[in-house]
C-alpha positions in Angstrom: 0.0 0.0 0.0 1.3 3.1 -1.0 1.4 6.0 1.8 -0.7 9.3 1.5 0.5 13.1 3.4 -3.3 14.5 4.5 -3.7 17.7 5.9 -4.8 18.0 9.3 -6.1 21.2 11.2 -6.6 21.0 14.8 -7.1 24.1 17.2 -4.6 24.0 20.9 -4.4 25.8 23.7 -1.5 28.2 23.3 0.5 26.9 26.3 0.1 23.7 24.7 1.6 25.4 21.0 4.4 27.4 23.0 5.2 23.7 25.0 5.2 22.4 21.3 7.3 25.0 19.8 9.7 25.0 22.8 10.7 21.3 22.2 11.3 21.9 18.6 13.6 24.3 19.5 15.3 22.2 21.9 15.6 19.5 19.6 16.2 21.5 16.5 13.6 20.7 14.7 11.2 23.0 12.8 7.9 22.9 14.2 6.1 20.7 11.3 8.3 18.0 12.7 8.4 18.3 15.6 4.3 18.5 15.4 4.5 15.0 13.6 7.2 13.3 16.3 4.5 14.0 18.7 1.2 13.0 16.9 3.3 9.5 16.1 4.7 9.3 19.7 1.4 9.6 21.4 -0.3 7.6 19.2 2.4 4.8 19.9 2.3 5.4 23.5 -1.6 4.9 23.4 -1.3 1.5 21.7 1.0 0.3 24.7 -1.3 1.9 27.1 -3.5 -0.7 26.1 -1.0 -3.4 25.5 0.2 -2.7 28.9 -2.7 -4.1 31.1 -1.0 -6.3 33.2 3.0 -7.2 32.4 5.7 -6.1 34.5 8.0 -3.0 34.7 10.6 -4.5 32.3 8.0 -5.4 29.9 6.4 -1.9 30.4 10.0 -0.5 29.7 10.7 -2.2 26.8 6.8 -1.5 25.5 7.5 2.4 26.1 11.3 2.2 24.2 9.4 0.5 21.4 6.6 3.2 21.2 9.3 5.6 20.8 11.2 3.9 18.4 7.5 3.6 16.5 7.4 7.1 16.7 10.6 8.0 15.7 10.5 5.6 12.6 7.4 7.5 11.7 8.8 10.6 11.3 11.5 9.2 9.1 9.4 7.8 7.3 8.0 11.0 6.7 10.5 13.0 6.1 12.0 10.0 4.0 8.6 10.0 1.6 8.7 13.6 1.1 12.5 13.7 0.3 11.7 11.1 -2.3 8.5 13.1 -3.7 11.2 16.2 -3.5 13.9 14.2 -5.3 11.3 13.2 -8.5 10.9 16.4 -8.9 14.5 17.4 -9.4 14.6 14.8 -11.6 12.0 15.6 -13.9 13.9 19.5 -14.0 16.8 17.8 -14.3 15.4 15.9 -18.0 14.4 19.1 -19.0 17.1 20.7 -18.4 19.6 18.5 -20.1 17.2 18.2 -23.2 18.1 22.3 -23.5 21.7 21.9 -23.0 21.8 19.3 -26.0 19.5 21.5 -28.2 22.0 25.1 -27.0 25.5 22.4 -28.1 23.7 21.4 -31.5 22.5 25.2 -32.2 25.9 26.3 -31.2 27.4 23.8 -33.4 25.6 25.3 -36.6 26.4 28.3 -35.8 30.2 27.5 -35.6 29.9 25.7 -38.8 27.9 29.1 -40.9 30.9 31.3 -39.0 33.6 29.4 -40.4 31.6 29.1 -43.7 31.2 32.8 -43.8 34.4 33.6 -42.5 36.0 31.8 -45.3 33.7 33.5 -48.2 34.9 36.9 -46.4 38.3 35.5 -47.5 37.6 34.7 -50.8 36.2 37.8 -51.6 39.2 39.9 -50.0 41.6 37.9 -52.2 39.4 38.6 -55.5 39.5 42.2 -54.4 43.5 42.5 -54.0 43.3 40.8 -57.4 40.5 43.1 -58.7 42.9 46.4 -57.8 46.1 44.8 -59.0 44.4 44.4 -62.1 43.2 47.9 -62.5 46.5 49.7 -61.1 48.0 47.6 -64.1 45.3 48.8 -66.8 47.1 52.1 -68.5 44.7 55.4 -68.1 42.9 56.8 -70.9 42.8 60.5 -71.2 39.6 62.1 -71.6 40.9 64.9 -73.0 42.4 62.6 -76.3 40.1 64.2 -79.1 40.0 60.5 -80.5 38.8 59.5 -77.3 35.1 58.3 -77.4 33.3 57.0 -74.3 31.3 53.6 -74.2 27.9 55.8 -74.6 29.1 58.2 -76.8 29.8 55.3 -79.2 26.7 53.5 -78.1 25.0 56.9 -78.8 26.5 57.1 -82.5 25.7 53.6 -83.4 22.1 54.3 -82.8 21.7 57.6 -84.4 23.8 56.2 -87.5 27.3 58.6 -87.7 
């Protein structure tokens, strides 16, 4: 059978809260523990009441050290069921998170790949340049001045008009 938290809400006395929250602080505990510790420890010590009836001091001893070990054991148990419940949780962030660190490494991967891509087009395109500007410091100038000289439109412009 699987174990259940429920939710209980009881009203006290307030001596009875301060007692409560004195011997958490004694103990160390926070005060949802050490509210638990004590609903399992009287609860254990109730069932030996009645166990009790007629045995003998050693029995009644060992009764009592085995309702406290009860009790003790049931606040482990608590605290051990809600550490698990905690812990399924982590792991479920845990997935999630490491499915985003793998999909961040593959996008980071393409985008190394399209930087080196790029990076060695930018390259490519500086060496055609340099070659481009050798070229045309080589290329002798033509002076506009040359009355033989006839621009690219002016000759386009005469081939259409016919002279």
């Amino acid at each position: 059978m699987e174990e259940e938290c429920v939710t209980l809400q009881i009203k006290l006395l307030s001596t009875t809260y301060l007692s409560i929250k004195q011997l958490a602080e004694e103990q160390g505990w926070d005060e949802e523990k050490s509210l638990r510790f004590l609903i399992d420890k009287g609860l254990a010590d109730f069932q030996t009441e009645r166990l009790l009836g007629t045995e003998s001091n050693d029995e009644k001893t060992l009764l009592r050290r085995l309702a406290d070990c009860e009790g003790r054991y049931s606040a482990m148990k608590f605290r051990a069921f809600s550490l698990e419940r905690d812990n399924q949780t982590l792991q479920f962030k845990v997935a999630g998170l490491e499915g985003s660190v793998e999909m961040w490494k593959s996008w980071s991967e393409q985008v190394k790949q399209r930087l080196f891509e790029l990076s060695q087009e930018n390259q490519s395109l500086r060496d055609q340049l340099s070659q481009l500007e050798t070229k045309a410091l080589n290329v002798p100038m033509v002076s506009t001045n040359n009355p033989g000289f006839r621009s690219f439109w002016q000759r386009i412009r005469s081939w259409i008009i016919g002279r």
